[in-house]
C-alpha positions in Angstrom: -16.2 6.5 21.1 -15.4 9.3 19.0 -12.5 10.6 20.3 -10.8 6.8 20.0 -11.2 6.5 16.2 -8.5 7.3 13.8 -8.7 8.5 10.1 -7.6 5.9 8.0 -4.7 6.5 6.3 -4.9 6.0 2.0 -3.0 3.3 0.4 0.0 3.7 -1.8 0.6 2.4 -4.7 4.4 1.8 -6.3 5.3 0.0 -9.5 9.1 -1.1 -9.1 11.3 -1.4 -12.1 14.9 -3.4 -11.3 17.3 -1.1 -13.1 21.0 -1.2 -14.0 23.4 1.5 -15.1 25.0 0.8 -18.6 28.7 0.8 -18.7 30.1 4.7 -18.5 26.8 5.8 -17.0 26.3 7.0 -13.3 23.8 7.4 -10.7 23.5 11.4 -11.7 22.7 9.9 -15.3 19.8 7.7 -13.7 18.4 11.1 -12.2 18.2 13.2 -14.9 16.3 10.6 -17.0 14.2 9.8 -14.1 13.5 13.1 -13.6 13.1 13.7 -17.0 10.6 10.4 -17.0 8.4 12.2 -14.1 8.1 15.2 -15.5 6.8 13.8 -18.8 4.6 11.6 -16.9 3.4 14.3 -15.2 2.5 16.4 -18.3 0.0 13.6 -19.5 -3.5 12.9 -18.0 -3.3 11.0 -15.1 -0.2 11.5 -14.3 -0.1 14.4 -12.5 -0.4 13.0 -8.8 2.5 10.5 -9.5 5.9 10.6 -7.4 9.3 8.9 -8.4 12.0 7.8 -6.1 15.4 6.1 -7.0 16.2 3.2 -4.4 19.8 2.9 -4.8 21.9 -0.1 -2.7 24.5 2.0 -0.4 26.5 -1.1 1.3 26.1 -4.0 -1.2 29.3 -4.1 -3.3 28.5 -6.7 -6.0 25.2 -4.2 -6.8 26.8 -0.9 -7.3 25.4 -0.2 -10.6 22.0 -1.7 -9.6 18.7 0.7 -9.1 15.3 0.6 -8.6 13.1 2.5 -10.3 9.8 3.4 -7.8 7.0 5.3 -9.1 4.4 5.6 -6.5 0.7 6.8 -7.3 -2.2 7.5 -4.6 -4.0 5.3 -5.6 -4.7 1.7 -7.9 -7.2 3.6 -10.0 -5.0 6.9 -10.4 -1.7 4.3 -11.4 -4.4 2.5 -13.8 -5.8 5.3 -15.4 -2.2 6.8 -16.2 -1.3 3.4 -17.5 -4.6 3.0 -19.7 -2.4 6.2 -21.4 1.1 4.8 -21.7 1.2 4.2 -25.2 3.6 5.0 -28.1 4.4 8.9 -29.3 3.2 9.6 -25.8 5.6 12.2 -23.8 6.4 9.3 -21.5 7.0 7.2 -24.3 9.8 9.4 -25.4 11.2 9.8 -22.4 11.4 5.8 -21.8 13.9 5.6 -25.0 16.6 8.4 -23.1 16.0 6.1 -19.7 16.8 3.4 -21.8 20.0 4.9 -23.0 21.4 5.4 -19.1 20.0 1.9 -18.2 18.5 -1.7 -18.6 15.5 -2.9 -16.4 14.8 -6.3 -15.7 11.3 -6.6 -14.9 8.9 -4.8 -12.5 6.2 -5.5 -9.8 3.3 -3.5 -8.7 3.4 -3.1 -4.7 0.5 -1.7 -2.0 2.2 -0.1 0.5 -0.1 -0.5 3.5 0.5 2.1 6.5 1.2 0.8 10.2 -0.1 2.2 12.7 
C-alpha cells in the first residue's frame, strides 16, 4: 500500500487586493512599490516566508489600468501571524502609503489555494 500513497501537498494561502493605477502611473510603478511592499514585509516577523505576484489583465481592454495585488503565504497561521503585526509605524506600514501613491485598491479577499492532483 505503500508505494500507492502520495505526500500531501500544503495549502496556500493568498490575500487578493483589486488594484488600479492612478492617472500618469504604470505597471513598472506598480512593481517597484510592490516590490518595495515585499521586501518590507519581509523584514518584519512573520513575514519572511511571504511571496507577492502582480496579476495583471493582458486582453481585457476596458481594464488596462486594473491589477491585482496577490500576496501568497504557506500557510493560514504564517498569513495570520504576519497580520497580528501589521500595524502603524511598521516597515510595511510605510511602505503601504508609496503603494498608495501608484494606486487605489478596492477591497480584498483571502483565498485557499487547494492543489489538484
Amino acid at each position: 500500500m505503500a508505494a500507492f500513497t502520495t505526500p500531501v501537498a500544503a495549502n496556500d494561502f493568498e490575500h487578493v487586493w483589486y488594484c488600479e493605477l492612478k492617472p500618469g502611473k504604470t505597471l513598472d510603478d506598480a512593481r517597484q512599490v510592490a516590490s518595495a511592499w515585499l521586501a518590507a514585509a519581509r523584514s518584519m516577523k512573520h513575514g519572511e516566508q511571504l511571496q507577492a505576484t502582480i496579476r495583471y489583465p493582458i486582453i481585457v481592454g476596458d481594464s488596462e489600468n486594473r491589477f491585482d495585488f496577490v500576496v501568497r503565504a504557506p500557510s493560514l497561521a504564517v498569513w495570520g501571524a504576519f497580520y497580528d503585526t501589521y500595524s502603524d509605524g511598521t516597515p510595511v506600514a510605510d511602505a503601504d502609503l508609496k503603494f498608495a501613491e501608484v494606486a487605489g485598491c478596492s477591497g480584498s479577499t483571502l483565498w485557499e489555494s487547494i492543489a489538484v492532483q
